[in-house]
N, C-alpha and C positions, 0 to 999 in steps of 0.2 A: 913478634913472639907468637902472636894469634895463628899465623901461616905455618908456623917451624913446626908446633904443637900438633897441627892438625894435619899437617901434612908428615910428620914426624914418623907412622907408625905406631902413634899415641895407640891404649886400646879404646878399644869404642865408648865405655864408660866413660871414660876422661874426655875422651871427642865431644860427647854429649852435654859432658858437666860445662866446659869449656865456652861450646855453641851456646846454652845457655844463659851461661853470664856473660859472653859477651851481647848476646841480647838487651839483658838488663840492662848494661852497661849504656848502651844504643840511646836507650828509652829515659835515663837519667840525665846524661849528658844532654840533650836534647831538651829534655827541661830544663836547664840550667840556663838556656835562652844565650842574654850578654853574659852571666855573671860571669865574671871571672874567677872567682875565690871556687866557685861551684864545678867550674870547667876542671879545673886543676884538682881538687878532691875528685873528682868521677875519674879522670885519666890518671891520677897516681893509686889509687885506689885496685883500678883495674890493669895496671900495669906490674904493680905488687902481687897481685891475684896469679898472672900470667907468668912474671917470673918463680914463685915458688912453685907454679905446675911443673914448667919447664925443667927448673931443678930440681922437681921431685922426679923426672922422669928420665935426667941424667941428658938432657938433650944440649 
């Protein structure tokens, strides 16, 4: 969803908000080390995040 977005014709604000969080995103997961409970909140978290872009931008 992160590629469609970005590569989508998104406008550049949304490009930015996007790039963004998915940084964040990078940087949590990544601490979350083994956890697994942890892994699974980061990645649904931000997959939740990436689908409502997506569908806010009709994509």
């Amino acid at each position: 969803m992160y590629f469609i977005i970005i590569g989508g014709g998104a406008p550049a604000d949304i490009v930015g908000q996007v790039k963004d969080s998915q940084r964040e995103f990078m940087a949590r997961r990544n601490a979350c080390g083994a956890n697994v409970d942890c892994l699974v909140d980061a990645y649904t978290a931000q997959m939740m995040f990436l689908k409502n872009v997506k569908s806010n931008l009709g994509l």
